[in-house]
C-alpha positions in Angstrom: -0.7 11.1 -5.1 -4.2 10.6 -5.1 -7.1 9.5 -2.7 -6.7 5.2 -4.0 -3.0 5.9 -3.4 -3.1 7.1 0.0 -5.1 4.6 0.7 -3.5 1.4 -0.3 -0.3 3.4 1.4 -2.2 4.2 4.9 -3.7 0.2 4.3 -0.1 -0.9 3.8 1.1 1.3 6.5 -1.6 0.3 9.2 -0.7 -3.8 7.9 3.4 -3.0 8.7 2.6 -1.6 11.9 0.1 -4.2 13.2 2.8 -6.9 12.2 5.9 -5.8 13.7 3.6 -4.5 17.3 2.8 -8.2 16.9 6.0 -9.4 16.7 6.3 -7.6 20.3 8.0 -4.4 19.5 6.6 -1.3 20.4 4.0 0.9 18.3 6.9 3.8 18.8 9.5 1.4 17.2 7.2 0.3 14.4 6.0 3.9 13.3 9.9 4.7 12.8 10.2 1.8 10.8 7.2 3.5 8.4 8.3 6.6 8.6 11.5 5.6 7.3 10.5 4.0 4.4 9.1 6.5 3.2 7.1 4.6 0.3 4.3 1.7 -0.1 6.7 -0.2 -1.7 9.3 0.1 0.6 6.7 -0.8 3.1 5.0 -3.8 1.3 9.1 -5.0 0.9 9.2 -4.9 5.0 5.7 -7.0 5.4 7.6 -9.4 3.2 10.9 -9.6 5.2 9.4 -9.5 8.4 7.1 -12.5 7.8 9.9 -14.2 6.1 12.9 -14.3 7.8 11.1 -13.7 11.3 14.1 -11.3 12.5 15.0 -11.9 16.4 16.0 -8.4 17.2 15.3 -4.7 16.5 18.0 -4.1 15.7 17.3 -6.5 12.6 15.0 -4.9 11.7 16.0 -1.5 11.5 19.1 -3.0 9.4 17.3 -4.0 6.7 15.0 -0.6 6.6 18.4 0.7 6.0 18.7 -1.3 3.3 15.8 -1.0 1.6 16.0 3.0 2.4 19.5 2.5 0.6 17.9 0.2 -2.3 15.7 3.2 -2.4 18.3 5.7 -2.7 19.8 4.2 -5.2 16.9 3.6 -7.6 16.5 7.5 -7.9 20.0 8.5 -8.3 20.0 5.6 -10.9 16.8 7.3 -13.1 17.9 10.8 -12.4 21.7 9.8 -14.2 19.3 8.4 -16.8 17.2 11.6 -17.0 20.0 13.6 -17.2 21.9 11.5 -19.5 19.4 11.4 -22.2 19.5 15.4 -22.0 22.7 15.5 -22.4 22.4 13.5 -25.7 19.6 15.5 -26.8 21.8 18.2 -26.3 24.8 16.3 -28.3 22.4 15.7 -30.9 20.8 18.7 -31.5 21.9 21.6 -29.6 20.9 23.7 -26.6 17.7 23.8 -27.9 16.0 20.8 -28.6 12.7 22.4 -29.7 13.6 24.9 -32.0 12.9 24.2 -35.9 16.4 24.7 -37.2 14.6 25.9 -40.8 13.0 28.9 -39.1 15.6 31.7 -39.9 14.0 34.5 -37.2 16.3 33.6 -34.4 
């Protein structure tokens, strides 16, 4: 990640955390809530929920972390089956090696 990146993400980060300490939960509660999502996008996802739907209770709020945490989750095991997949066809295609040059006879 570089410098811009962690920047827009600590800018991101520092927006989430202002929002939900003014919604009237505590700076504790609202660094989990970062911390758990992990990513800017997960974060910038949040902002938008929070301003919203205007959830009553914690406990709301940490429910849908979960579920973009889960959203998450399932996004890389998603392009990881993908990765793996198109190896796997590679490997259907045109062998264990997909970089060899089948004319070259000095294997």
């Amino acid at each position: 990640m570089n410098k811009a990146d962690r920047e827009r993400k600590e800018k991101t980060k520092g927006e989430l955390l202002r929002l939900i300490v003014h919604m009237g939960y505590p700076a504790a509660f609202a660094e989990m809530i970062a911390q758990g999502l992990q990513s800017e996008r997960g974060m910038a996802r949040m902002i938008g929920y929070l301003k919203g739907a205007r959830p009553e209770s914690a406990e709301e709020i940490a429910d849908e972390m979960l579920a973009i945490q889960a959203d998450r989750d399932a996004w890389i095991r998603k392009k990881s089956s993908e990765y793996y997949n198109s190896r796997l066809n590679i490997y259907m295609n045109e062998g264990l090696d997909p970089d060899a040059d089948p004319d070259n006879d000095e294997d």
